[in-house]
N, C-alpha and C positions, 0 to 999 in steps of 0.2 A: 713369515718364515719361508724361505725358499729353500728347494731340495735340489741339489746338483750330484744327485744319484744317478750315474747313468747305467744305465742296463743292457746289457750283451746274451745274446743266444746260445746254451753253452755248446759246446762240440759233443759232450757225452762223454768228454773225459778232462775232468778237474783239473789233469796236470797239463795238459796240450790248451787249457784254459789259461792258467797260468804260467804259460811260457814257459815250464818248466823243461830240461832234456829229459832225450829218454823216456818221454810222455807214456806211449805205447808199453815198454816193461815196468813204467813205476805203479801204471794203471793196473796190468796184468798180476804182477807182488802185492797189490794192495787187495784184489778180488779174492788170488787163492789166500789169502793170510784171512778173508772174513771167512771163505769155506771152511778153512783149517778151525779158527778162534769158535764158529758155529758146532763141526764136532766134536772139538772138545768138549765144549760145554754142555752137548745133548750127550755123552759119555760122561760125563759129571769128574771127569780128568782131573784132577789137578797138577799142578807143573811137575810132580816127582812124577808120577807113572805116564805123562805125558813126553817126558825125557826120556824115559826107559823106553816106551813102545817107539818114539823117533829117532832115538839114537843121537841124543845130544844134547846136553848140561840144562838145568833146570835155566838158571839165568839165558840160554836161548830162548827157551821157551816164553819167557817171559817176555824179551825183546820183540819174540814173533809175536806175541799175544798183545802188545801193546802197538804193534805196527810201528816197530822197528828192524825194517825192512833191507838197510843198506846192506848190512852181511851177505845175506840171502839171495840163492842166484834163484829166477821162476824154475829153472831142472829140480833146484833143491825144495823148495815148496811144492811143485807137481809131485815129489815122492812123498813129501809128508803127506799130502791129500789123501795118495794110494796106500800108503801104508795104514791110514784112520779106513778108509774106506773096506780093505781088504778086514781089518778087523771087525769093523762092521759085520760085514757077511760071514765073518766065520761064529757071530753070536747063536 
């Protein structure tokens, strides 16, 4: 049985691996959306009060929790992060 697996050294970013555009912000939307998808879930969020506190419809929520990402500009992700963040510190 032969194996015509060939193997490639990744760049460190999945999408610039895969030829994809826009490697660099689809990479950047994909990191804050696990920061974000992380604090929710060490604030035990679920998508209502996670809607309320970012300001926008549960079913976003869900999209961004599921890494869907196309909506989503990185400015608007960067405020979701701060806005979890800034709650944070005000516990």
């Amino acid at each position: 049985m032969s194996d015509d697996t060939a193997v490639h050294d990744s760049t460190g970013n999945v999408f610039s691996d895969m030829g994809m555009p826009d490697a660099e912000t689809r990479l950047a939307k994909a990191e804050l959306a696990r920061a974000i998808r992380k604090l929710l879930e060490e604030r035990r969020l679920d998508d209502r009060a996670a809607a309320e506190l970012l300001g926008i419809s549960q079913p976003d929520v869900s999209d961004l929790t599921c890494g869907k990402l196309a909506r989503f500009s990185v400015e608007g992700l960067e405020r979701f992060r701060n806005a979890l963040d800034m709650e944070s510190a005000s516990r």
